[in-house]
PDB file of the backbone (N, CA, C, O) and the ligand in Angstrom, with CONECT records:
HET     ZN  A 101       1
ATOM      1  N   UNK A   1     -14.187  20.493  -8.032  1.00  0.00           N
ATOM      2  CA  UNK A   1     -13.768  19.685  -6.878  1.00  0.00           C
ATOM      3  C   UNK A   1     -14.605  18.406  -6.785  1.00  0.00           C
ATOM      4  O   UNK A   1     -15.698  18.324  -7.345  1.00  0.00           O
ATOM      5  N   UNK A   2     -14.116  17.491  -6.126  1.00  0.00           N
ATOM      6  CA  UNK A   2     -14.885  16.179  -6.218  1.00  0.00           C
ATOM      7  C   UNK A   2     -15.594  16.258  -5.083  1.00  0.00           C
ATOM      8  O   UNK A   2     -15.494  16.766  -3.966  1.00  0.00           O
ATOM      9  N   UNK A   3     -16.599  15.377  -5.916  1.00  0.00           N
ATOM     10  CA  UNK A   3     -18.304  15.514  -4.792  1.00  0.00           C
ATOM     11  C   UNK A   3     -18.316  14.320  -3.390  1.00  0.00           C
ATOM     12  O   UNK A   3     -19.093  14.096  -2.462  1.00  0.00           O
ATOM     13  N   UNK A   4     -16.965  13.735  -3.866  1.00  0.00           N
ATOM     14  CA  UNK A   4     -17.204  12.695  -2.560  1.00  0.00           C
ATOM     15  C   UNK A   4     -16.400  12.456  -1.690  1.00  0.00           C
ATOM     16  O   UNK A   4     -16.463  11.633  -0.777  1.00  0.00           O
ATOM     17  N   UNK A   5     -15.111  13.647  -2.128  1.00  0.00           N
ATOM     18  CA  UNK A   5     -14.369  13.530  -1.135  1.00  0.00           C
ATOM     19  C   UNK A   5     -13.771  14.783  -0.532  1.00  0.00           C
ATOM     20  O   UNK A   5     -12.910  14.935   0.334  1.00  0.00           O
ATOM     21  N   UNK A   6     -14.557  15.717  -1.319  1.00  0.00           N
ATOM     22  CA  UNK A   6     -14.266  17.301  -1.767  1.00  0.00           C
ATOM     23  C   UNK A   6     -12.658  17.769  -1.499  1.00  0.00           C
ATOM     24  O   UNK A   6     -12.283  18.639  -0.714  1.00  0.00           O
ATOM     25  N   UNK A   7     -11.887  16.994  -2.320  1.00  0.00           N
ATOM     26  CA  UNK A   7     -10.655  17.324  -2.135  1.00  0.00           C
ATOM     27  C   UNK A   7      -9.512  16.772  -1.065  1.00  0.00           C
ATOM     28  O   UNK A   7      -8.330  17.115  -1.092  1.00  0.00           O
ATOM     29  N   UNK A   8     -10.082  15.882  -0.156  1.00  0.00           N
ATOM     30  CA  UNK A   8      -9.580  15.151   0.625  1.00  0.00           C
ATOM     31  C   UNK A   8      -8.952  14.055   0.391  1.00  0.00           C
ATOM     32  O   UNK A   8      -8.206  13.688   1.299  1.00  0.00           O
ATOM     33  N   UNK A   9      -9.019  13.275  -0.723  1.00  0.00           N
ATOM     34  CA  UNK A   9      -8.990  11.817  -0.764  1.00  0.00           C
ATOM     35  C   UNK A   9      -9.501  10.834   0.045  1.00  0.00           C
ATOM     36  O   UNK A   9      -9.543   9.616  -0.135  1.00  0.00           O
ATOM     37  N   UNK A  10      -9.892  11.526   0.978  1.00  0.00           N
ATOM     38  CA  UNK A  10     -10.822  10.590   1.480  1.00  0.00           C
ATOM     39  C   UNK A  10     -12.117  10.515   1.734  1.00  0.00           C
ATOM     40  O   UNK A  10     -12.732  11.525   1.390  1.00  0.00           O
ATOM     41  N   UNK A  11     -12.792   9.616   2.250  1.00  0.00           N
ATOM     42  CA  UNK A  11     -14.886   9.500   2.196  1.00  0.00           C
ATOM     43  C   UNK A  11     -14.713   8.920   3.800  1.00  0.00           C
ATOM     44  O   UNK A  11     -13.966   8.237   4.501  1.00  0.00           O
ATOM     45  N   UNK A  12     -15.494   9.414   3.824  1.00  0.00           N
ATOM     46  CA  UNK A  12     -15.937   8.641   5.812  1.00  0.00           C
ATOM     47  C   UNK A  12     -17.539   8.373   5.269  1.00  0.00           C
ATOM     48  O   UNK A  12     -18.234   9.068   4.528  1.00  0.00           O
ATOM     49  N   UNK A  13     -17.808   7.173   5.897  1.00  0.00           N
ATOM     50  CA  UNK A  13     -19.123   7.154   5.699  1.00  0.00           C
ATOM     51  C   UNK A  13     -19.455   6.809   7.253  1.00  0.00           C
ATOM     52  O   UNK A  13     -18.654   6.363   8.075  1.00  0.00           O
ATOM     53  N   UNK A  14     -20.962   7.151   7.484  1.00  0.00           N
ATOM     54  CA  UNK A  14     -21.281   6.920   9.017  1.00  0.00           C
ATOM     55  C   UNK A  14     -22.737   6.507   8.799  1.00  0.00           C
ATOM     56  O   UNK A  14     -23.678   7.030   8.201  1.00  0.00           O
ATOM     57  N   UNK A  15     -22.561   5.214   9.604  1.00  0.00           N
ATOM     58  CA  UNK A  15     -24.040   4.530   9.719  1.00  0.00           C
ATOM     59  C   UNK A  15     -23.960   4.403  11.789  1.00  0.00           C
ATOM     60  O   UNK A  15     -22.986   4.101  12.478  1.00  0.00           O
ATOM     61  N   UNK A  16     -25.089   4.696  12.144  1.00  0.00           N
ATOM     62  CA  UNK A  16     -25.631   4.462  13.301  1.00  0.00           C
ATOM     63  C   UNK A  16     -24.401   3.927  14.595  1.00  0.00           C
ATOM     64  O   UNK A  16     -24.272   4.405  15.722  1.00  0.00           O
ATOM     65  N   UNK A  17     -23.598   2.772  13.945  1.00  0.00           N
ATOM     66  CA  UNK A  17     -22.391   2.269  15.292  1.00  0.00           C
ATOM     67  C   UNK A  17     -20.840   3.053  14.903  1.00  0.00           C
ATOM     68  O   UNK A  17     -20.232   3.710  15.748  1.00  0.00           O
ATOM     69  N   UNK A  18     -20.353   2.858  13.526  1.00  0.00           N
ATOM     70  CA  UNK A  18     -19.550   3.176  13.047  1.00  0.00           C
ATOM     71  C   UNK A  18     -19.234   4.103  12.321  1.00  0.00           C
ATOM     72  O   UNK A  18     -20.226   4.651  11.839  1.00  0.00           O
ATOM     73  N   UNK A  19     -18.138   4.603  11.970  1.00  0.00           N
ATOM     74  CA  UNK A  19     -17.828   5.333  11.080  1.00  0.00           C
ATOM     75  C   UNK A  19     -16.551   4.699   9.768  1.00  0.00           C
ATOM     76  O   UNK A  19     -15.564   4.033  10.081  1.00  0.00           O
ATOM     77  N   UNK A  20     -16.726   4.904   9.053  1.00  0.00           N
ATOM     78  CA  UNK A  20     -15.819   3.902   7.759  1.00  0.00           C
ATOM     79  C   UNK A  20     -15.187   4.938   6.989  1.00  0.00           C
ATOM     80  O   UNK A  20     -15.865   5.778   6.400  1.00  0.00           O
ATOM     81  N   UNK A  21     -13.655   4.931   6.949  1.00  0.00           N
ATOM     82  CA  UNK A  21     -13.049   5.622   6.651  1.00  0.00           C
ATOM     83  C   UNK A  21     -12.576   4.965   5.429  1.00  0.00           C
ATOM     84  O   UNK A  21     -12.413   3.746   5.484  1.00  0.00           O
ATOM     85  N   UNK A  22     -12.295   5.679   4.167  1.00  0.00           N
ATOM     86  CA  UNK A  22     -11.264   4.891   3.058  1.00  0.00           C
ATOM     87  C   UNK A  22     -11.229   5.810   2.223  1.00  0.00           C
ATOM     88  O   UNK A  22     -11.847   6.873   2.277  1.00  0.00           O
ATOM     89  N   UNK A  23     -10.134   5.258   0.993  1.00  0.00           N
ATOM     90  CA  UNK A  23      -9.900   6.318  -0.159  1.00  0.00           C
ATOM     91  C   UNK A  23     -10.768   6.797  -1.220  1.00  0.00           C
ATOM     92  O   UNK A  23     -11.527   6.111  -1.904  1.00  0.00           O
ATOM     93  N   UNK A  24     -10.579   8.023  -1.281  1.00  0.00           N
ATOM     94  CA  UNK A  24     -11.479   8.243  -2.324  1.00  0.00           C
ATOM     95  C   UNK A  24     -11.611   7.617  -4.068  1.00  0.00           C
ATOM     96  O   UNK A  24     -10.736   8.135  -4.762  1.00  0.00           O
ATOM     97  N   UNK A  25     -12.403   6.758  -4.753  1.00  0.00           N
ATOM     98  CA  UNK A  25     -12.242   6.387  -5.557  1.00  0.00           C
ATOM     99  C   UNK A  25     -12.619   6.459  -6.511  1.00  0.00           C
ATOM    100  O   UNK A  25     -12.997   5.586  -7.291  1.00  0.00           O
ATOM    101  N   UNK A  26     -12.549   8.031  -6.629  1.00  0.00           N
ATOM    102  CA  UNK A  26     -12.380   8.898  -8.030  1.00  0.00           C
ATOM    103  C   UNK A  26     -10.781   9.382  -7.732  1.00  0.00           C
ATOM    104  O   UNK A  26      -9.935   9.161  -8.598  1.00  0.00           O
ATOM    105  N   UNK A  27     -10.491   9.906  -6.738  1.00  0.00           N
ATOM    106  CA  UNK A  27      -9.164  10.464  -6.827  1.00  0.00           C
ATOM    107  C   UNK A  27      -8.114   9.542  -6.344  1.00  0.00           C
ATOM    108  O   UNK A  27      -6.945   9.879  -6.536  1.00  0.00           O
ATOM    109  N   UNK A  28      -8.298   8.724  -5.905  1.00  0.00           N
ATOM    110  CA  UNK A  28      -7.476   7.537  -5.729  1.00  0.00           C
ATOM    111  C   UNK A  28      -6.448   8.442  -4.303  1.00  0.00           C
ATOM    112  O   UNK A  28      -6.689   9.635  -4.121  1.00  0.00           O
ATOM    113  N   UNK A  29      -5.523   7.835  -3.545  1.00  0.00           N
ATOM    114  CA  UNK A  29      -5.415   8.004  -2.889  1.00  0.00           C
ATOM    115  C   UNK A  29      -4.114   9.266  -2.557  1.00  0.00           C
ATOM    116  O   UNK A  29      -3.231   9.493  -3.385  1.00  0.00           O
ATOM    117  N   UNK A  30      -4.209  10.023  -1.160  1.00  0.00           N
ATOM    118  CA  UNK A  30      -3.796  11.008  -1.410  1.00  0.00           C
ATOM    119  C   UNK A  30      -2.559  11.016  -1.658  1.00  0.00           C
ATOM    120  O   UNK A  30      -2.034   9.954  -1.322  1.00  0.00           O
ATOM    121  N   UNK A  31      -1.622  12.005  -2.252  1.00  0.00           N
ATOM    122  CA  UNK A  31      -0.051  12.112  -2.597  1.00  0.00           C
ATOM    123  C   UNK A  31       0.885  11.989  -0.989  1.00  0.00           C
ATOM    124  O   UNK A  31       0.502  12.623  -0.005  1.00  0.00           O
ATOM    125  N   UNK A  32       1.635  11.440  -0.966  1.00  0.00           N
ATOM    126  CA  UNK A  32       2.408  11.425  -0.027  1.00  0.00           C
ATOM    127  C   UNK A  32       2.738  13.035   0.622  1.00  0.00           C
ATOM    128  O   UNK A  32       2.757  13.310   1.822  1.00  0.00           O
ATOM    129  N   UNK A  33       2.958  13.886  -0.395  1.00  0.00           N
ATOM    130  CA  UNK A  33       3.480  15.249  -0.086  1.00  0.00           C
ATOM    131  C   UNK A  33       1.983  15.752   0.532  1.00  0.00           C
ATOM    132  O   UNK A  33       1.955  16.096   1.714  1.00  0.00           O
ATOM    133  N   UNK A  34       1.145  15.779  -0.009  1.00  0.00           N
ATOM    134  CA  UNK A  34      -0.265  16.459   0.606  1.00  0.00           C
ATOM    135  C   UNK A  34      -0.377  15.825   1.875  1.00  0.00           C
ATOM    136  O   UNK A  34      -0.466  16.301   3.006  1.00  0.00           O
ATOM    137  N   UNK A  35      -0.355  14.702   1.473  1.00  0.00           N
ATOM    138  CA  UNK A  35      -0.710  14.121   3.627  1.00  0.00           C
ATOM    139  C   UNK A  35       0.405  14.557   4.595  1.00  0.00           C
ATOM    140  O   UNK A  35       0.111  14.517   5.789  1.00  0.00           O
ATOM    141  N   UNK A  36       1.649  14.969   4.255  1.00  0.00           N
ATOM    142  CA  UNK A  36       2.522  15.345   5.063  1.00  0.00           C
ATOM    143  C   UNK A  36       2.563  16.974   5.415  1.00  0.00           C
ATOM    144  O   UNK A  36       2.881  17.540   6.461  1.00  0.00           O
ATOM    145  N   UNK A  37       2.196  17.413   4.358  1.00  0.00           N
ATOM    146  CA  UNK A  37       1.346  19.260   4.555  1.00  0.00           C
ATOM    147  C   UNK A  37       0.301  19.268   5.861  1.00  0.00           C
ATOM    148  O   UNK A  37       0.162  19.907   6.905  1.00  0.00           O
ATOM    149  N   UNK A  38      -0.296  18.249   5.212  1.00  0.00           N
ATOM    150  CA  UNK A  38      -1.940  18.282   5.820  1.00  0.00           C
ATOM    151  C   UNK A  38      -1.476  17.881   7.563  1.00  0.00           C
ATOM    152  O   UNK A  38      -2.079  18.272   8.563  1.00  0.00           O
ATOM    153  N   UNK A  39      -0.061  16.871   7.521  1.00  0.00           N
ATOM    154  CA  UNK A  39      -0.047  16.192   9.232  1.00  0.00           C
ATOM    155  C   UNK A  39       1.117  17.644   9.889  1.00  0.00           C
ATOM    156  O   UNK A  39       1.299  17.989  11.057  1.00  0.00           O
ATOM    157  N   UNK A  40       1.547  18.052   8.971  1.00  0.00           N
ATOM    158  CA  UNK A  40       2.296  19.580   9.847  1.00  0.00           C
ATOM    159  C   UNK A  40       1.566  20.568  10.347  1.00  0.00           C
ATOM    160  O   UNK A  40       1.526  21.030  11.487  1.00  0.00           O
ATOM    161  N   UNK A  41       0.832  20.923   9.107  1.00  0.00           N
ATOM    162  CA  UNK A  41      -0.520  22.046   9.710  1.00  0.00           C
ATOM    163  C   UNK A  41      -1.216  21.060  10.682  1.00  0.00           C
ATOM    164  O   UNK A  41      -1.199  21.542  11.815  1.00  0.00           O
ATOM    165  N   UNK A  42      -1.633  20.228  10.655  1.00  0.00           N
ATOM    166  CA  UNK A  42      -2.526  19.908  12.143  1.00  0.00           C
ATOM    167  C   UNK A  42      -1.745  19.863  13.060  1.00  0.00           C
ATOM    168  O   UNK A  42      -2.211  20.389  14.070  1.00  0.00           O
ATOM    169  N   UNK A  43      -0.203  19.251  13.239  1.00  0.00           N
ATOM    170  CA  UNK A  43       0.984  19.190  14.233  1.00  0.00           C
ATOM    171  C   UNK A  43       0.423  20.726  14.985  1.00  0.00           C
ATOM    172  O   UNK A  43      -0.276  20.922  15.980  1.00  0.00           O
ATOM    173  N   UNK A  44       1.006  21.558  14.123  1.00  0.00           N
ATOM    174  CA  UNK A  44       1.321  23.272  14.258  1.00  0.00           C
ATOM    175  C   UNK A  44      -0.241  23.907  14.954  1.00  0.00           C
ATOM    176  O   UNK A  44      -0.270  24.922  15.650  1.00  0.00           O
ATOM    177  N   UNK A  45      -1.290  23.210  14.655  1.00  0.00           N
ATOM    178  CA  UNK A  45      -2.123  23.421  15.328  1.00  0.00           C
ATOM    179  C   UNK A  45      -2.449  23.287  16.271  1.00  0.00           C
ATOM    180  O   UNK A  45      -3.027  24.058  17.037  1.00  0.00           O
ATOM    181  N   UNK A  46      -1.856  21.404  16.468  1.00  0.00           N
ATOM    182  CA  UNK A  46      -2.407  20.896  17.822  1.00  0.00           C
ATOM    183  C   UNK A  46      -1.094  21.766  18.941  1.00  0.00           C
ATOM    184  O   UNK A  46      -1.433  22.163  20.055  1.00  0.00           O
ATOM    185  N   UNK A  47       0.067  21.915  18.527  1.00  0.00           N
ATOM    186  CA  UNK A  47       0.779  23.125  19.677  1.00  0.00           C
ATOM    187  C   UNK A  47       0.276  24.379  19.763  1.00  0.00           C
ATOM    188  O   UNK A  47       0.617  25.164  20.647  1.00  0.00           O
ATOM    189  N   UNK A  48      -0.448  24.610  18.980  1.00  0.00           N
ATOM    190  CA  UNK A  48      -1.122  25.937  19.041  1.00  0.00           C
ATOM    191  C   UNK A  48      -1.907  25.799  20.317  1.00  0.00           C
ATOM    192  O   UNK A  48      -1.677  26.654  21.172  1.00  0.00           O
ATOM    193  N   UNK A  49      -3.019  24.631  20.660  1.00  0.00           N
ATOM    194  CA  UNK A  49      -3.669  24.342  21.318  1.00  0.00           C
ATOM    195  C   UNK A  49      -3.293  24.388  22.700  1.00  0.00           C
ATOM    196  O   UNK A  49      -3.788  25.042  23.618  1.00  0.00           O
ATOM    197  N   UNK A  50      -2.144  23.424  22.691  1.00  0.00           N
ATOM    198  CA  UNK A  50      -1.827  22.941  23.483  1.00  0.00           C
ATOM    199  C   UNK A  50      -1.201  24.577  24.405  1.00  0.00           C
ATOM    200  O   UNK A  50      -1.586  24.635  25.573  1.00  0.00           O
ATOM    201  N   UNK A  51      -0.418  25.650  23.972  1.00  0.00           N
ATOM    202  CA  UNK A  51       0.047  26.462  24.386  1.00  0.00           C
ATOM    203  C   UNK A  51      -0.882  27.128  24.946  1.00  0.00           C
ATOM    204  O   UNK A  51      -0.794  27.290  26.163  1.00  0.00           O
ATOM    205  N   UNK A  52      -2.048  27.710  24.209  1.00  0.00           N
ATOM    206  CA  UNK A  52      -3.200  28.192  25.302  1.00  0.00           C
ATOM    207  C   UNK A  52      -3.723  27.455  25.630  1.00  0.00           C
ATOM    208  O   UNK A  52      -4.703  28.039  26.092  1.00  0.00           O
ATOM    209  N   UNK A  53      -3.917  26.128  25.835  1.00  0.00           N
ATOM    210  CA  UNK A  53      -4.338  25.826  27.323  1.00  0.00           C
ATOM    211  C   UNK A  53      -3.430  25.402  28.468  1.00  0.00           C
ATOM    212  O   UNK A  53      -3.765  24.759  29.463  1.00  0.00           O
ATOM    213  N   UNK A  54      -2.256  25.860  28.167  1.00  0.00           N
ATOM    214  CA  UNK A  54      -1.259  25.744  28.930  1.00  0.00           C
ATOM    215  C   UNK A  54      -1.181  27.437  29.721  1.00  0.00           C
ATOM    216  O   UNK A  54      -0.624  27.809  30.754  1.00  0.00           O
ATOM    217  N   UNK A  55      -1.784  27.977  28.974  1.00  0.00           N
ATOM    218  CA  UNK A  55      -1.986  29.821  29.454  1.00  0.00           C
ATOM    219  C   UNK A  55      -3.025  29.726  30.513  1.00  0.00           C
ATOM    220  O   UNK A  55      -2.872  29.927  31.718  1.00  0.00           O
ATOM    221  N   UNK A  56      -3.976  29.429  29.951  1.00  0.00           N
ATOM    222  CA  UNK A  56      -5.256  29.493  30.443  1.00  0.00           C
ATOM    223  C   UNK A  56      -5.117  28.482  31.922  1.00  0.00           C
ATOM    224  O   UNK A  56      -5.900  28.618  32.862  1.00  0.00           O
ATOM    225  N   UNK A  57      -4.039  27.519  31.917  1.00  0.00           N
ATOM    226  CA  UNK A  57      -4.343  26.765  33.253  1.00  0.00           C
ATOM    227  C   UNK A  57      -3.140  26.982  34.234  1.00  0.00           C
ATOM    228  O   UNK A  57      -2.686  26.223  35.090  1.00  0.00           O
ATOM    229  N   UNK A  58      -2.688  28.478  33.786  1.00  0.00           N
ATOM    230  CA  UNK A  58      -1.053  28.782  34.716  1.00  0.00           C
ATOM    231  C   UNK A  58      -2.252  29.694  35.714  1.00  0.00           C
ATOM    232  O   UNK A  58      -1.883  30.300  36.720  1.00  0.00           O
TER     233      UNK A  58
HETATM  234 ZN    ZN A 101     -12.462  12.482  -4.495  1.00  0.00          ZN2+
END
């Protein structure tokens, strides 16, 4: 797995004000199909969320 982006395609770097987001450039940037996996599972998550705390505040 790659050491700088460990499979992400991407690197965040963080200095003191900011944080700097960009592609990883060993793996160049991610496949269209992986980022659309990657934005369903978080979708499917963030309703996950959203449903218990919709429990928790009935
Ligand atoms: Zn990489």
């Amino acid at each position: 797995m790659c050491d700088l982006c460990y499979g992400t395609h991407v690197v965040y770097e963080i200095d003191s004000f900011f944080e700097y987001v960009y592609t990883c450039p060993n793996c160049g940037p991610e496949p269209e199909e992986k980022f659309r996996t990657r934005m369903d599972d978080l979708q499917r998550r963030i309703e996950l969320v959203e449903k218990d705390f919709e429990k928790k505040g009935a």
